[in-house]
PyMOL Python script that loads the backbone (N, CA, C, O; Angstrom):
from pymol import cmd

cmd.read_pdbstr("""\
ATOM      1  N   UNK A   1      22.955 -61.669 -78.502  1.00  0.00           N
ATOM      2  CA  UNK A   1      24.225 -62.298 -78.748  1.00  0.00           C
ATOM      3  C   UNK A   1      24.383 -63.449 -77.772  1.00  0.00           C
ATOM      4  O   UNK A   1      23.875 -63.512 -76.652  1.00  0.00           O
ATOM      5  N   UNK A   2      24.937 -64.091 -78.189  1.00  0.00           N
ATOM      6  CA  UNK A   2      24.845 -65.611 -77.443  1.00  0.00           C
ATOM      7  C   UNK A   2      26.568 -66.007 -76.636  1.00  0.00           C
ATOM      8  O   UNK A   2      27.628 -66.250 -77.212  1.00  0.00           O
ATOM      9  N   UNK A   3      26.292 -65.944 -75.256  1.00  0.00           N
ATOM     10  CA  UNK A   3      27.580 -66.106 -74.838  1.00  0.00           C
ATOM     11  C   UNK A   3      27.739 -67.221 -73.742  1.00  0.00           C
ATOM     12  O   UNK A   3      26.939 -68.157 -73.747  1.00  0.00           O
ATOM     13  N   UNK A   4      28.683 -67.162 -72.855  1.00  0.00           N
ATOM     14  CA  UNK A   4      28.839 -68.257 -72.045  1.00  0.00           C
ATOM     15  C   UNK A   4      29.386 -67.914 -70.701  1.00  0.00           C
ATOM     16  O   UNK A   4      30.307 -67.102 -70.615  1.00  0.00           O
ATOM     17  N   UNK A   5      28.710 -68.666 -69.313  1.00  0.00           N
ATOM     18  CA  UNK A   5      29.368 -67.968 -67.963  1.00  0.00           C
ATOM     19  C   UNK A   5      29.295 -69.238 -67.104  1.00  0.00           C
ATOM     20  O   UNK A   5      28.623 -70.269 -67.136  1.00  0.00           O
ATOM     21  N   UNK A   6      30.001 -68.874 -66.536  1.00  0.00           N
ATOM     22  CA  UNK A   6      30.193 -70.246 -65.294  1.00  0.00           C
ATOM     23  C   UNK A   6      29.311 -69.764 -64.452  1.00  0.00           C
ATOM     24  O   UNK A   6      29.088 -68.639 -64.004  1.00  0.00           O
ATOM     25  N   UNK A   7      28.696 -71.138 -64.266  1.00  0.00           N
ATOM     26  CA  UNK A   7      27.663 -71.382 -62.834  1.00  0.00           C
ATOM     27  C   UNK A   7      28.275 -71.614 -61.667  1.00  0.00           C
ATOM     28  O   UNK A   7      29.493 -71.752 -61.557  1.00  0.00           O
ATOM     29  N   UNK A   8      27.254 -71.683 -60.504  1.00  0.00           N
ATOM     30  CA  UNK A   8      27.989 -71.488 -59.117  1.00  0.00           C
ATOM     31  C   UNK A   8      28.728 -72.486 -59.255  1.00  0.00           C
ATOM     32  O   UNK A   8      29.878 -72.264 -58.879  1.00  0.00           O
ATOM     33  N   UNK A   9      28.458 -73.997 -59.830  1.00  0.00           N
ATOM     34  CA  UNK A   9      29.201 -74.988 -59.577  1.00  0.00           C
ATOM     35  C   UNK A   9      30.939 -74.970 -60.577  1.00  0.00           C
ATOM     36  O   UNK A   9      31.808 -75.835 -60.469  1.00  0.00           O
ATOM     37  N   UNK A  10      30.996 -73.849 -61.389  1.00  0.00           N
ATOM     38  CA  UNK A  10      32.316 -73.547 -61.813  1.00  0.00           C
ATOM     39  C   UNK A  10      32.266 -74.126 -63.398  1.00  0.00           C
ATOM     40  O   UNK A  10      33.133 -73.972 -64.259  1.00  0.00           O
ATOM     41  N   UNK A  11      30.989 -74.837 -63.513  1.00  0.00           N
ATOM     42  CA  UNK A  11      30.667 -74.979 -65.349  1.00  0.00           C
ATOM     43  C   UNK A  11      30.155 -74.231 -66.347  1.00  0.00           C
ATOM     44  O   UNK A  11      29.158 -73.598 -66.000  1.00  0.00           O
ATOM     45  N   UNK A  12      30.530 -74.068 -67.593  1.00  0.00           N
ATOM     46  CA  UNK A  12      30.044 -73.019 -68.386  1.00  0.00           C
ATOM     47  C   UNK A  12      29.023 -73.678 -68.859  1.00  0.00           C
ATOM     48  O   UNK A  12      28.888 -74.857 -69.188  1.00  0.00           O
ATOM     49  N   UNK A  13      28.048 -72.432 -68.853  1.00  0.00           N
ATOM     50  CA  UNK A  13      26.891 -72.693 -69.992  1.00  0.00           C
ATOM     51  C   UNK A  13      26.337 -71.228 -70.364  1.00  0.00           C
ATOM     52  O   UNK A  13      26.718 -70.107 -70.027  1.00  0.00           O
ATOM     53  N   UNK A  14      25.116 -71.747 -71.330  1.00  0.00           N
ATOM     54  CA  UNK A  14      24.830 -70.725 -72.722  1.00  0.00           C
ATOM     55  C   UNK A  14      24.035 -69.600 -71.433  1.00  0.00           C
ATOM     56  O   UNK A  14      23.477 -69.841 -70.362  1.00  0.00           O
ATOM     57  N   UNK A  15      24.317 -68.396 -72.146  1.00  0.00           N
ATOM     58  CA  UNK A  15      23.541 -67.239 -71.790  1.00  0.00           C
ATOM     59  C   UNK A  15      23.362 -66.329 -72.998  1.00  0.00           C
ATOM     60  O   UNK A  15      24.288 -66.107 -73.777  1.00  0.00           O
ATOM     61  N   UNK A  16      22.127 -65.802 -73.131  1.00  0.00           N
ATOM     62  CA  UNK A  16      21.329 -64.834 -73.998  1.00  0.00           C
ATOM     63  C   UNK A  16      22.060 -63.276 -73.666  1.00  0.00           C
ATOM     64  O   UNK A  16      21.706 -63.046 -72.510  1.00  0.00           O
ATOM     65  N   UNK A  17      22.553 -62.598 -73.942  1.00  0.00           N
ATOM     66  CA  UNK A  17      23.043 -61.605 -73.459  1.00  0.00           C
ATOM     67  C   UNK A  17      22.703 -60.784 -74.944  1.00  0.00           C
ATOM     68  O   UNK A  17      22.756 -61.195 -76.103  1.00  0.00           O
ATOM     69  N   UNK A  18      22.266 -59.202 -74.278  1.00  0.00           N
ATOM     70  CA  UNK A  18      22.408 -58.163 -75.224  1.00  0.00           C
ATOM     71  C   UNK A  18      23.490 -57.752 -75.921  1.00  0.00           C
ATOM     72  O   UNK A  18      23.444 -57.335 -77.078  1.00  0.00           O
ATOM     73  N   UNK A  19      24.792 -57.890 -75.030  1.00  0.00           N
ATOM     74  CA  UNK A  19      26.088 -57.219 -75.386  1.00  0.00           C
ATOM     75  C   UNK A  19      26.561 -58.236 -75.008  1.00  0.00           C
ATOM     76  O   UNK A  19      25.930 -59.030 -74.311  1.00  0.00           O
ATOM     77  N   UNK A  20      27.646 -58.399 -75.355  1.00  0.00           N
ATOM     78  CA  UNK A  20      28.951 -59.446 -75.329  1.00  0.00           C
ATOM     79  C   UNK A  20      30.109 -58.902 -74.302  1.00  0.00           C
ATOM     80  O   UNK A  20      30.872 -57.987 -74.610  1.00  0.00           O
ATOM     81  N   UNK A  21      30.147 -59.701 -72.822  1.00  0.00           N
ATOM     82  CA  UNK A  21      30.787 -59.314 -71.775  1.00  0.00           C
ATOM     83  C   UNK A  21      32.562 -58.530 -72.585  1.00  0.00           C
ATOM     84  O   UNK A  21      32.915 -58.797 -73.734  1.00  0.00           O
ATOM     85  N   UNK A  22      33.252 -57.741 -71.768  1.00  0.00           N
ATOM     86  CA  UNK A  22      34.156 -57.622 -72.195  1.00  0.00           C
ATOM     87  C   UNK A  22      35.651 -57.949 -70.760  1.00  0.00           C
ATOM     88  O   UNK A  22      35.676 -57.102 -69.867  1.00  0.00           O
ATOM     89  N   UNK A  23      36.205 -58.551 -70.715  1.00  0.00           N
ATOM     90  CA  UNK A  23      36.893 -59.520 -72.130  1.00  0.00           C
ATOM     91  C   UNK A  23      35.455 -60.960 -72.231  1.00  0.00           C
ATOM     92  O   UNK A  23      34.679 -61.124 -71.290  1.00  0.00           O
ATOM     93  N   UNK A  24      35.398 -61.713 -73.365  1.00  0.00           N
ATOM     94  CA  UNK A  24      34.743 -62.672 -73.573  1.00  0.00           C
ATOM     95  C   UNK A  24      35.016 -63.787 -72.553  1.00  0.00           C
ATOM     96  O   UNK A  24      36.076 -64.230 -72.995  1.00  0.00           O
ATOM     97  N   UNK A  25      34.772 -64.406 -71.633  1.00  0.00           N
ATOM     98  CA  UNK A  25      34.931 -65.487 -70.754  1.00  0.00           C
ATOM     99  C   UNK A  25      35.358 -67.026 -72.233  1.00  0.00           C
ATOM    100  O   UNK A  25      34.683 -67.546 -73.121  1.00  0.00           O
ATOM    101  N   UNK A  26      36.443 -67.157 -71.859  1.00  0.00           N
ATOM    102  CA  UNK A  26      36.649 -68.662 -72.420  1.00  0.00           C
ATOM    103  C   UNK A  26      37.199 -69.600 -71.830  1.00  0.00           C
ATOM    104  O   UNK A  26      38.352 -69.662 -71.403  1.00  0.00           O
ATOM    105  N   UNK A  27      36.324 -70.404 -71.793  1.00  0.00           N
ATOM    106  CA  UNK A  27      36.210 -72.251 -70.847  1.00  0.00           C
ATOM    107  C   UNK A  27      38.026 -72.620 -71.139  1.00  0.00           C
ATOM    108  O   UNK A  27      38.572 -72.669 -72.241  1.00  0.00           O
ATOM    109  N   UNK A  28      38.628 -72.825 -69.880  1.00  0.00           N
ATOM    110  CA  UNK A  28      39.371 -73.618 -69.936  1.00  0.00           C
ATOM    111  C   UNK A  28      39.232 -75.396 -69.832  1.00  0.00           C
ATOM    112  O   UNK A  28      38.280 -76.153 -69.644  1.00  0.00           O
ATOM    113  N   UNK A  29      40.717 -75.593 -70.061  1.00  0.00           N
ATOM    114  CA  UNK A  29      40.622 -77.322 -70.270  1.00  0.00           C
ATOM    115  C   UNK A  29      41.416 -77.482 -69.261  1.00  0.00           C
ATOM    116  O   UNK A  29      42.597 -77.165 -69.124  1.00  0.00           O
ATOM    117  N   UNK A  30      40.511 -78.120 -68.393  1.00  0.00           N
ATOM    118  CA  UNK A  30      40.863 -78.708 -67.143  1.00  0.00           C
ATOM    119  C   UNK A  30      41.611 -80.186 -67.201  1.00  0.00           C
ATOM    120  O   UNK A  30      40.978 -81.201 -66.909  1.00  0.00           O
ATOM    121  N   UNK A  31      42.855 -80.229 -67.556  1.00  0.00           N
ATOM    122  CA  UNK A  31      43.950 -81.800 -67.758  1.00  0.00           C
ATOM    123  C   UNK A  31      43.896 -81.862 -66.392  1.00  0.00           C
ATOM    124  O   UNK A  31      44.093 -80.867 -65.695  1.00  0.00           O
ATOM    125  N   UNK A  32      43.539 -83.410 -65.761  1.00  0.00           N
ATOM    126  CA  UNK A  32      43.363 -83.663 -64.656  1.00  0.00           C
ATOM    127  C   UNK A  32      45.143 -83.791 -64.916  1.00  0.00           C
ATOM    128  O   UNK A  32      45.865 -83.928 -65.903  1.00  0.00           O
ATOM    129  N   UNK A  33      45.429 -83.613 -62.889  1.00  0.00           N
ATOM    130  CA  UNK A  33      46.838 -84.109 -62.936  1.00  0.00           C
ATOM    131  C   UNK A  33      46.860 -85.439 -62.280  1.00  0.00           C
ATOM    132  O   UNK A  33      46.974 -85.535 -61.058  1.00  0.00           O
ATOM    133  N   UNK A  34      46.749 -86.516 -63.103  1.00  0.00           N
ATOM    134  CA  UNK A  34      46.797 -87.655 -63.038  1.00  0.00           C
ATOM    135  C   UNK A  34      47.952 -88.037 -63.698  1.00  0.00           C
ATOM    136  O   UNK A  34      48.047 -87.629 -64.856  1.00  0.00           O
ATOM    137  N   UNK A  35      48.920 -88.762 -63.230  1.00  0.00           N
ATOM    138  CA  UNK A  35      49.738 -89.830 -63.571  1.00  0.00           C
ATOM    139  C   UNK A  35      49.594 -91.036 -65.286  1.00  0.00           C
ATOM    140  O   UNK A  35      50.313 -91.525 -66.157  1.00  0.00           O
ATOM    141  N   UNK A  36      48.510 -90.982 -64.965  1.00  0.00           N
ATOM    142  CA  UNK A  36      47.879 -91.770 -65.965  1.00  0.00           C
ATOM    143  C   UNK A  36      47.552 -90.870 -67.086  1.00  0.00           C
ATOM    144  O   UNK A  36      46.807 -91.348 -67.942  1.00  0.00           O
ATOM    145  N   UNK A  37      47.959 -89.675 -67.246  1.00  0.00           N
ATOM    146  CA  UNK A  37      47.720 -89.180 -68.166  1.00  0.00           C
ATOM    147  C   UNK A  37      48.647 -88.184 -68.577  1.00  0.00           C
ATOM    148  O   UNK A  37      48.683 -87.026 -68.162  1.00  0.00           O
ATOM    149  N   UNK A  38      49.608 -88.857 -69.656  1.00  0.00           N
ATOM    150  CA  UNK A  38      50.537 -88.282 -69.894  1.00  0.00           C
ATOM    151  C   UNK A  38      51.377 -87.568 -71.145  1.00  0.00           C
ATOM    152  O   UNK A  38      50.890 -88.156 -72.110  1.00  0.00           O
ATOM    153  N   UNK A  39      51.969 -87.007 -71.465  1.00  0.00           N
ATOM    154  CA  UNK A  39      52.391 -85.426 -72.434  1.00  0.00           C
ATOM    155  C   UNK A  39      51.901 -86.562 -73.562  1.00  0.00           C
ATOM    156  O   UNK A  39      50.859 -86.156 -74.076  1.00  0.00           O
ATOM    157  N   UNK A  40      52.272 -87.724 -74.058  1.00  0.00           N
ATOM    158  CA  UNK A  40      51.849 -88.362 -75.237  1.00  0.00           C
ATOM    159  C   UNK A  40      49.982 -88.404 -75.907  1.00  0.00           C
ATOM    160  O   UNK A  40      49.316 -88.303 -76.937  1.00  0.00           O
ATOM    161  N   UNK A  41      49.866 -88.665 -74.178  1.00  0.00           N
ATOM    162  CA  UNK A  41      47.738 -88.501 -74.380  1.00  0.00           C
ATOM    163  C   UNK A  41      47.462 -86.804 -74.579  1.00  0.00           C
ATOM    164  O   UNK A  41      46.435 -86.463 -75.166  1.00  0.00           O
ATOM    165  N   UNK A  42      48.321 -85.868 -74.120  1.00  0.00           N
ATOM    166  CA  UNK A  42      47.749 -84.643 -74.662  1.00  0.00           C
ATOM    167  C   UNK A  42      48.086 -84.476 -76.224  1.00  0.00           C
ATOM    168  O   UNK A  42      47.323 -84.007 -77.068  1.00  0.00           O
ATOM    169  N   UNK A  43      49.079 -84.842 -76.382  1.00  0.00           N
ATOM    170  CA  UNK A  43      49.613 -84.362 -77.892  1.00  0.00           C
ATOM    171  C   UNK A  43      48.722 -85.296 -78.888  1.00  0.00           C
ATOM    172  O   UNK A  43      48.547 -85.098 -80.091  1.00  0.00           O
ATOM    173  N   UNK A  44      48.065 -86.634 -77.894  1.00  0.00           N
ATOM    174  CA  UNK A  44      47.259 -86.811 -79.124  1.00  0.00           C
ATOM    175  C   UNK A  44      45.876 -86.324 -78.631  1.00  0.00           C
ATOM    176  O   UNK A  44      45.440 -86.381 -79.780  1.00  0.00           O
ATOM    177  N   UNK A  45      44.781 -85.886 -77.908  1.00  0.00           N
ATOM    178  CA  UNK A  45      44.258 -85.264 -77.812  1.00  0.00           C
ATOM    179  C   UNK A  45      44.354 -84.043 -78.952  1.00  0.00           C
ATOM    180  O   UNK A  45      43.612 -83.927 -79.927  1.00  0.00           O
ATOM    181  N   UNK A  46      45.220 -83.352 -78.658  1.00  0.00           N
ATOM    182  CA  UNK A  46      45.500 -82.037 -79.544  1.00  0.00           C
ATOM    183  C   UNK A  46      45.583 -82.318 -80.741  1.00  0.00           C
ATOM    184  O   UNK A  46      45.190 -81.471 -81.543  1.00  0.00           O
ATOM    185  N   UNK A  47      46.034 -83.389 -81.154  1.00  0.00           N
ATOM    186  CA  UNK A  47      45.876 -83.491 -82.838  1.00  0.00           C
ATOM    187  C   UNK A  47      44.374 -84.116 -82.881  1.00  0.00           C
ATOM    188  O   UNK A  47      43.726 -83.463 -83.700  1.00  0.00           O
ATOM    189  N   UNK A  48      43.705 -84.992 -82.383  1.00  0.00           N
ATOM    190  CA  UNK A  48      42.662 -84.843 -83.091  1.00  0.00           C
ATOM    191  C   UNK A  48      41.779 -83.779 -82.805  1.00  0.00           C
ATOM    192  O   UNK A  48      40.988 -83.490 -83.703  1.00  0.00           O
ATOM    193  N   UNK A  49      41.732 -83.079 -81.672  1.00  0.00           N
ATOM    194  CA  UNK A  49      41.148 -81.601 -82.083  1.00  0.00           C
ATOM    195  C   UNK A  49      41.574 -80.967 -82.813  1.00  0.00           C
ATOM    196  O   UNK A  49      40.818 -80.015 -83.005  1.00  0.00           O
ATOM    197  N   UNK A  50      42.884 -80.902 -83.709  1.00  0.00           N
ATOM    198  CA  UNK A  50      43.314 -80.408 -85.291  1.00  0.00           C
ATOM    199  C   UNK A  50      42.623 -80.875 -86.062  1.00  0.00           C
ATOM    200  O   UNK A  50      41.925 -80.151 -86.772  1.00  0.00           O
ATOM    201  N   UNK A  51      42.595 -82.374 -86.178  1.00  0.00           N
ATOM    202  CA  UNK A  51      41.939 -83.082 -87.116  1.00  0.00           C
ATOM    203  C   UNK A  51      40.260 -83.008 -87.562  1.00  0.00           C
ATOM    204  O   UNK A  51      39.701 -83.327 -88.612  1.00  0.00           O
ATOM    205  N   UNK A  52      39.516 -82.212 -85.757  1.00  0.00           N
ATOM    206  CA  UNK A  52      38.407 -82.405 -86.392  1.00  0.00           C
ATOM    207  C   UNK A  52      38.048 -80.567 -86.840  1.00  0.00           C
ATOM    208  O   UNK A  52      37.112 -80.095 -87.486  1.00  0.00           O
ATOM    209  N   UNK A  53      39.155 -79.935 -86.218  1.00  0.00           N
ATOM    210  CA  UNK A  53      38.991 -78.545 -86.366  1.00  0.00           C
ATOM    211  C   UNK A  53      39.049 -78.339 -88.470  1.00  0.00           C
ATOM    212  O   UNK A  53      38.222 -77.768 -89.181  1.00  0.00           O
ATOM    213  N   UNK A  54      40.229 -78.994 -88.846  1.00  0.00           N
ATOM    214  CA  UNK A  54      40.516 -79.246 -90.389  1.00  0.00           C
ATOM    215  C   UNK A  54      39.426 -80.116 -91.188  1.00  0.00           C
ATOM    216  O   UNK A  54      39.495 -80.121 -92.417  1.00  0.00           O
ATOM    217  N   UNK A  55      38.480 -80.811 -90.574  1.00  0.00           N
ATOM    218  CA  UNK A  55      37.582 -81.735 -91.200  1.00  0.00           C
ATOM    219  C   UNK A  55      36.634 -80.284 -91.499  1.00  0.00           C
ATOM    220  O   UNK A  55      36.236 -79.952 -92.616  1.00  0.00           O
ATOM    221  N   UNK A  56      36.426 -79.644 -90.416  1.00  0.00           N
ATOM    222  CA  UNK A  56      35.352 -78.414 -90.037  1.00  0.00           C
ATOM    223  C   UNK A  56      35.527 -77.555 -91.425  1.00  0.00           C
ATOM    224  O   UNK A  56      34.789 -77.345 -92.388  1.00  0.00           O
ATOM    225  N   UNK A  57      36.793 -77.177 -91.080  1.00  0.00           N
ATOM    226  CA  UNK A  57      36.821 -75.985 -92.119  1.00  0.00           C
ATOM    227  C   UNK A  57      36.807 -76.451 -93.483  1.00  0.00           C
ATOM    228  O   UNK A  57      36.545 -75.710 -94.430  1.00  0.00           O
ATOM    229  N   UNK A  58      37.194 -78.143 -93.632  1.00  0.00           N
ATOM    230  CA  UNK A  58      36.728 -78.472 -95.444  1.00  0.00           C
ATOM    231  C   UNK A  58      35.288 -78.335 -95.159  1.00  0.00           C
ATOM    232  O   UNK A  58      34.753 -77.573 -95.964  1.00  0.00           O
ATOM    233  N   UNK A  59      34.600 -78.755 -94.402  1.00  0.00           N
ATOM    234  CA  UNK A  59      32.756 -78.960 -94.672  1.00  0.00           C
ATOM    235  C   UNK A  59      32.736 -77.625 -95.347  1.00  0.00           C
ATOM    236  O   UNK A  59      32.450 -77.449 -96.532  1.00  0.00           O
ATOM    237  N   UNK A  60      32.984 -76.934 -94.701  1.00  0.00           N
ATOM    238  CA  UNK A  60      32.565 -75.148 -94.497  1.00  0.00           C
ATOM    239  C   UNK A  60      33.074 -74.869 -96.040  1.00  0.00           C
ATOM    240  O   UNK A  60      32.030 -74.691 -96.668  1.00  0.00           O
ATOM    241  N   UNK A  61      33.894 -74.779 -96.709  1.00  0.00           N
ATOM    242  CA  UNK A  61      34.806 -74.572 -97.789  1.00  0.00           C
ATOM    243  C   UNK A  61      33.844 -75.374 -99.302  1.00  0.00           C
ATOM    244  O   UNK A  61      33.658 -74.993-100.458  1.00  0.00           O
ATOM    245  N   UNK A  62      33.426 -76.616 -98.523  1.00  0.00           N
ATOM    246  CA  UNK A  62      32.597 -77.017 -99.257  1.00  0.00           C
ATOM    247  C   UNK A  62      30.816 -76.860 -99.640  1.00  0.00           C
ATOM    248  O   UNK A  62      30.021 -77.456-100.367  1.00  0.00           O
ATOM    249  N   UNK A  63      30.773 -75.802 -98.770  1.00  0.00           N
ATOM    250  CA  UNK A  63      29.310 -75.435 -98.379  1.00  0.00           C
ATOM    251  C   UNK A  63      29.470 -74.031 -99.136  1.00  0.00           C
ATOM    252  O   UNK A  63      28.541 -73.659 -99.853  1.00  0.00           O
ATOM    253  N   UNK A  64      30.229 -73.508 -99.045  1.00  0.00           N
ATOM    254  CA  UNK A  64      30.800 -72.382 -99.652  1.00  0.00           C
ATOM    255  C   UNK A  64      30.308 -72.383-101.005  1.00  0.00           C
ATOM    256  O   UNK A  64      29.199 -72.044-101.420  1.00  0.00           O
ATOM    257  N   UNK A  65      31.553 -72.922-101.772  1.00  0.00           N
ATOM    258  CA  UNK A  65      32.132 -73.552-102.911  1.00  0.00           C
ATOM    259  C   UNK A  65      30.275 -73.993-103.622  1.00  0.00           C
ATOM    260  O   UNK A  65      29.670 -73.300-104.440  1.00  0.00           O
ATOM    261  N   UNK A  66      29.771 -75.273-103.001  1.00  0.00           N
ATOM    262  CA  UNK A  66      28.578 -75.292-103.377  1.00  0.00           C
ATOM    263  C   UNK A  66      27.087 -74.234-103.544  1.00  0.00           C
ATOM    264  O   UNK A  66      26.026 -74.307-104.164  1.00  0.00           O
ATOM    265  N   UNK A  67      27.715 -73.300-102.635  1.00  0.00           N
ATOM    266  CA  UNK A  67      26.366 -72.358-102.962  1.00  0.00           C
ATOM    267  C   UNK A  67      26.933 -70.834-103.781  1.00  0.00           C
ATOM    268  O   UNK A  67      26.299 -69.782-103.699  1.00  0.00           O
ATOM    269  N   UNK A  68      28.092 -70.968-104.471  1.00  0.00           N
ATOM    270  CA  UNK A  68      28.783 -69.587-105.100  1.00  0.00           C
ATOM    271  C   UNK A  68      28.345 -70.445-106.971  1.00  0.00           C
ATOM    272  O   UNK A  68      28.639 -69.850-108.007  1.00  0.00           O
TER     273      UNK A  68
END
""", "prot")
cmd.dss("prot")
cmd.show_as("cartoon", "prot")
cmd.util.cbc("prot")
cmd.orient("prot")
């Protein structure tokens, strides 16, 4: 099973694991606190990770659809 762990330096990467740790480790999103980056740049951040999350699931729907 294929999972993910932070290295000494505090970054995730892939690990081969037999069993799947319990609870599952999931990568946070580190928003620098910069000035320069503000509630308008997250909210659009966040929509296009909607946007490409919704592009995802038509491919998938359509990969589907094509092999039924």
């Amino acid at each position: 099973m294929w999972t993910v762990r932070p290295d000494a330096d505090g970054r995730w990467v892939p690990d081969w694991a037999d069993t799947e740790p319990d609870p599952v480790p999931v990568p946070t999103i580190a928003w620098p606190n910069d000035p320069a980056h503000t509630v308008a740049h997250l909210l659009a951040w966040v929509n296009a990770e909607l946007m490409k999350n919704v592009a995802e699931i038509g491919q998938l729907r359509l990969v589907q659809d094509a092999s039924s």
